[in-house]
N, C-alpha and C positions, 0 to 999 in steps of 0.2 A: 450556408446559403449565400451563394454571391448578391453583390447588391448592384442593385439596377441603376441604379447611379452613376454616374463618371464621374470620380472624385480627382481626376487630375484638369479638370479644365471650372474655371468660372468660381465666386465664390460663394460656398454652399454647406448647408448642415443638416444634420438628422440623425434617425438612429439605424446603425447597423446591425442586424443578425448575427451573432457569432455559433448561433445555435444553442447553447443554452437559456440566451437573454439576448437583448441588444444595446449598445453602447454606443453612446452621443459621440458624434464626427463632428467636425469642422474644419473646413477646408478656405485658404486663401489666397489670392499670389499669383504667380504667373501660370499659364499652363505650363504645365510641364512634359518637357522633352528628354528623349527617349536618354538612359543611362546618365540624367543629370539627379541628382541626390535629392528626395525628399524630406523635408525637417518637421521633423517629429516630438513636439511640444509634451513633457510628464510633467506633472504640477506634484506641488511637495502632498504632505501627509495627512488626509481628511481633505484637501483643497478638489475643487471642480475645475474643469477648463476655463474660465470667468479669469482667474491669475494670468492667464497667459494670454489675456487677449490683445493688451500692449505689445508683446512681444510677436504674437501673430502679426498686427499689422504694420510694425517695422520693418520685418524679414517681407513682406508679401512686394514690395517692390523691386526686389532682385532674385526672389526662389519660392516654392512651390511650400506652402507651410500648413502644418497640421496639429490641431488637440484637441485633447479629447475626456471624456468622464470617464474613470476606470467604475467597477461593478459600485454599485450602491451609493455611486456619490454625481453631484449636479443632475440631467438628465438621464443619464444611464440609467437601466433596471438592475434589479436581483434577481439572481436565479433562485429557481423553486427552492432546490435541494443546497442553500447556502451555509457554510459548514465557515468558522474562523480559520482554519487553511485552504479557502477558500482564499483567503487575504494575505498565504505567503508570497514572498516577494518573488519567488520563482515561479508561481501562479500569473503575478500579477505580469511578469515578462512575457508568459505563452499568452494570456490573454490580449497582450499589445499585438501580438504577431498573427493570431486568430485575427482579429478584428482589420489589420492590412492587408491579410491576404481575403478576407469576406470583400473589403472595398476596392481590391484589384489594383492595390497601392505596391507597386513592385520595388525591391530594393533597388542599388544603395538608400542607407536612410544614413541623417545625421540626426542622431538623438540631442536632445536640449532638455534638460532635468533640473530641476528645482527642490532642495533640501532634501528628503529621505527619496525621492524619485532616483537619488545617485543609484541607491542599490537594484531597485529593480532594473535601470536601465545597465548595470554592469553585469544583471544577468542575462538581458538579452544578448549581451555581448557574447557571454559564454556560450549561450544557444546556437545564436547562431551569428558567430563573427564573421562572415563573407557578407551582411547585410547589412555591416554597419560601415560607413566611409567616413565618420568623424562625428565628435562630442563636444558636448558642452553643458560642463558644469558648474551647477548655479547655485555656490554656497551649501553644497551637497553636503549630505550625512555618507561616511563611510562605513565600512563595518568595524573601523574600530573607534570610533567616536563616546561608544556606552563603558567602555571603557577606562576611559581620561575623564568618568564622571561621576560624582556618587550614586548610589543605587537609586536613593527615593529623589534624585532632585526633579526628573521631568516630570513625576507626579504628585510634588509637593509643590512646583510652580504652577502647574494647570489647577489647584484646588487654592490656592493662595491668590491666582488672577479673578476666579468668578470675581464680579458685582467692582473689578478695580476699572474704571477709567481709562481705557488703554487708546483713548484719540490723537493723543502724541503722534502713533506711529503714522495719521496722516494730516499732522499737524506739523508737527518740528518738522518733518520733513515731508514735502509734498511729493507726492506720484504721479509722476508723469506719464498719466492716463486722460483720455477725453471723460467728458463728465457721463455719456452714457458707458462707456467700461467701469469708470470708480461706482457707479449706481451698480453697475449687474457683481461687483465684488461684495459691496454692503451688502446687498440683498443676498448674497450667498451665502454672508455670514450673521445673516440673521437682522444685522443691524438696519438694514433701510426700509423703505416703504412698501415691496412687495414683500409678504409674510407667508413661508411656505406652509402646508400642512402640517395637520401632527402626521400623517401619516410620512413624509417626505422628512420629516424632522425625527422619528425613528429609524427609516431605514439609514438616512444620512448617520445617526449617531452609531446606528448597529456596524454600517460600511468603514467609519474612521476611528473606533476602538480595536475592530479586529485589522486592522492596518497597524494600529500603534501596538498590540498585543504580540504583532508580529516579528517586529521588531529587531528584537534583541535576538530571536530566533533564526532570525533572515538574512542577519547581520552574520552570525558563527555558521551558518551552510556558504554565504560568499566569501568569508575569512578561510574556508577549508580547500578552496580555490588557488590562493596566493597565488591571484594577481598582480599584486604587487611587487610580486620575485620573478618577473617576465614580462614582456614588455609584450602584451596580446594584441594591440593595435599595430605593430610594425611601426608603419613610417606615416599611417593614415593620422591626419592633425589632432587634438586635444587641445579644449583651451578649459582652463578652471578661473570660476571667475567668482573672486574673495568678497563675500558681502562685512558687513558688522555684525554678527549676530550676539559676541556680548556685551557690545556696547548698545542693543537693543534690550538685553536685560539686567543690563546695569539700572538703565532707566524705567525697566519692568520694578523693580526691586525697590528704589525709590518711591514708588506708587504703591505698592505693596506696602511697605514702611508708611508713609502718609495716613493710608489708612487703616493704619495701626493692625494690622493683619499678619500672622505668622507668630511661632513662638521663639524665645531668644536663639534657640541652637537651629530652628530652620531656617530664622536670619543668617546664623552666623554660617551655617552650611553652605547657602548661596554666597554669600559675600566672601568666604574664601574657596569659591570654586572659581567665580569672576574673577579673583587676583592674578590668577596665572592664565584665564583663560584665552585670552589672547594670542599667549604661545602656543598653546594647545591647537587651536583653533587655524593657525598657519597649517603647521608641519602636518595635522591630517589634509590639508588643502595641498599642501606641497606634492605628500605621496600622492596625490593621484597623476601628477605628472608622470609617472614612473610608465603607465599605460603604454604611453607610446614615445617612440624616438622623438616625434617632431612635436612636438608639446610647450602650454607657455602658461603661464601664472597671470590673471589680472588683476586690478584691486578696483573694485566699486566703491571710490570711495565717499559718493554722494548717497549712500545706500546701510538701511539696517539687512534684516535679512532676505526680506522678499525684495531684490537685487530687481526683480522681473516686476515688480512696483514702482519702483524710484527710478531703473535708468534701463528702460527696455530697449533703449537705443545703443545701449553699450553690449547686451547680449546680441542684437542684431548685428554689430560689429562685429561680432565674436563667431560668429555664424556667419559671415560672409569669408571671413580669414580662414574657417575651415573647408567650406568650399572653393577658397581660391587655393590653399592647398593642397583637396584632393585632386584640381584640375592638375598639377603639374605629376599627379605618380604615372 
């Protein structure tokens, strides 16, 4: 069902009909004219569009910007018939494109992705490459990230974090967000003064298990692709832009230790997966340049991983350099 809205002029949000549910829009920025590129905001793994509001209103002074809640997370609904491949990442790609064509948001689009968003947004790619005029990636997860990592570590640091202290990440280093975006981020994550439902605190938790379950899944269907062995973007821009993410759980791992949480070998698990991970942590951010001919490497270096927290002004950078390069093909 098209939506009665014009989401290219003025700035505006609500939910969209995709037909089997409807999923939270947000719109901001300039109007937009005819064949200039749409930016189209993915927030990382279990995240709502609330991450990306900085970065929305960065970009909103020179291009037409958009994000949004994928199924079961921020405002968006669940469909009746929700099934955990509901939540592959190839799903989650036709879903972005259902919901632009519902709001009569016509391509070119430049996608802007944040940590595992890499992969779905590199299957939109696959889908449908004539819709996409340039990228930008934000400390992305690749498919071969699981890898270069032991089996149990992201689920022996998600059960090691419960009850730690984690205000560091906007403490040591501040987010350069206004105070009503850092409130609607807390409160998304639970931590602030509005307290959602149980009901909105299960489907949330149902929508970002079968996201994280997906995974490793989602990851060997875009590995089968080798992208990486062709350069699928042509000459259309890429910029990848390097957060810290283990010198984020370096200082995870610290706090974990403090309070005395974790056994000696899943100490030591982490602490020698961190030794190297740094290199690691490049060269999968390297390959993604591989995408396209005209491609460039950033380093956020005021930044842990949520890059789109600490320096939204530098992905807006990064997003204007791709659309001043698509304007010359």
């Amino acid at each position: 069902m098209a939506s009665v809205i014009d989401w290219n002029v003025d700035n505006t949000e609500g939910l969209v009909d995709i037909g089997t549910h409807s999923l939270y829009l947000r719109a901001a920025g300039q109007t937009r004219s005819p064949g200039r590129p749409a930016v189209i905001g993915i927030a990382g793994l279990g995240d709502s569009s609330v991450s990306l509001t900085a970065v929305l209103r960065n970009i909103s002074g020179f291009a037409r910007g958009f994000i949004y809640d994928r199924t079961g997370l921020g405002e968006s609904q669940m469909p009746s018939e929700f099934t955990p491949n509901s939540k592959s990442y190839v799903n989650i790609a036709t879903e972005l494109k259902q919901l632009l064509d519902a709001a009569n948001i016509q391509p070119p689009y430049i996608l802007v992705m944040h940590s595992m968003a890499g992969i779905p947004g590199r299957e939109f790619l696959h889908l449908y490459p004539d819709d996409v005029a340039g990228k930008v990636f934000i400390d992305t997860v690749t498919e071969e990230n699981y890898k270069h990592r032991p089996e149990k570590l992201p689920q022996t640091m998600r059960v090691l974090q419960e009850g730690v202290d984690m205000s560091f990440l906007w403490t040591a280093r501040k987010p350069t967000m206004t105070p009503e975006e850092w409130r609607a981020v807390l409160d998304s994550e639970g931590l602030g003064n509005k307290r959602p439902s149980k009901e909105q605190v299960a489907q949330l938790l149902k929508a970002a298990r079968a996201e994280f379950t997906n995974l490793i899944p989602s990851s060997d269907i875009l590995a089968a692709k080798k992208q990486f062995d062709s350069t699928p973007m042509g000459l259309k821009p890429v910029s990848v832009i390097k957060g810290d993410s283990p010198g984020e759980q370096r200082e995870v791992l610290k706090r974990i230790i403090a309070a005395g949480k974790g056994t000696r070998e899943e100490r030591r698990m982490i602490s020698d997966y961190l030794a190297t991970a740094d290199e690691k942590q490049l060269w999968l951010q390297f390959k993604q340049l591989r995408l396209s001919s005209n491609s460039r490497l950033v380093e956020a270096a005021k930044s842990w991983h949520n890059v789109n927290w600490y320096q939204p002004d530098l992905v807006a950078k990064e997003v204007k350099w791709c659309l001043d390069e698509y304007e010359k093909l």
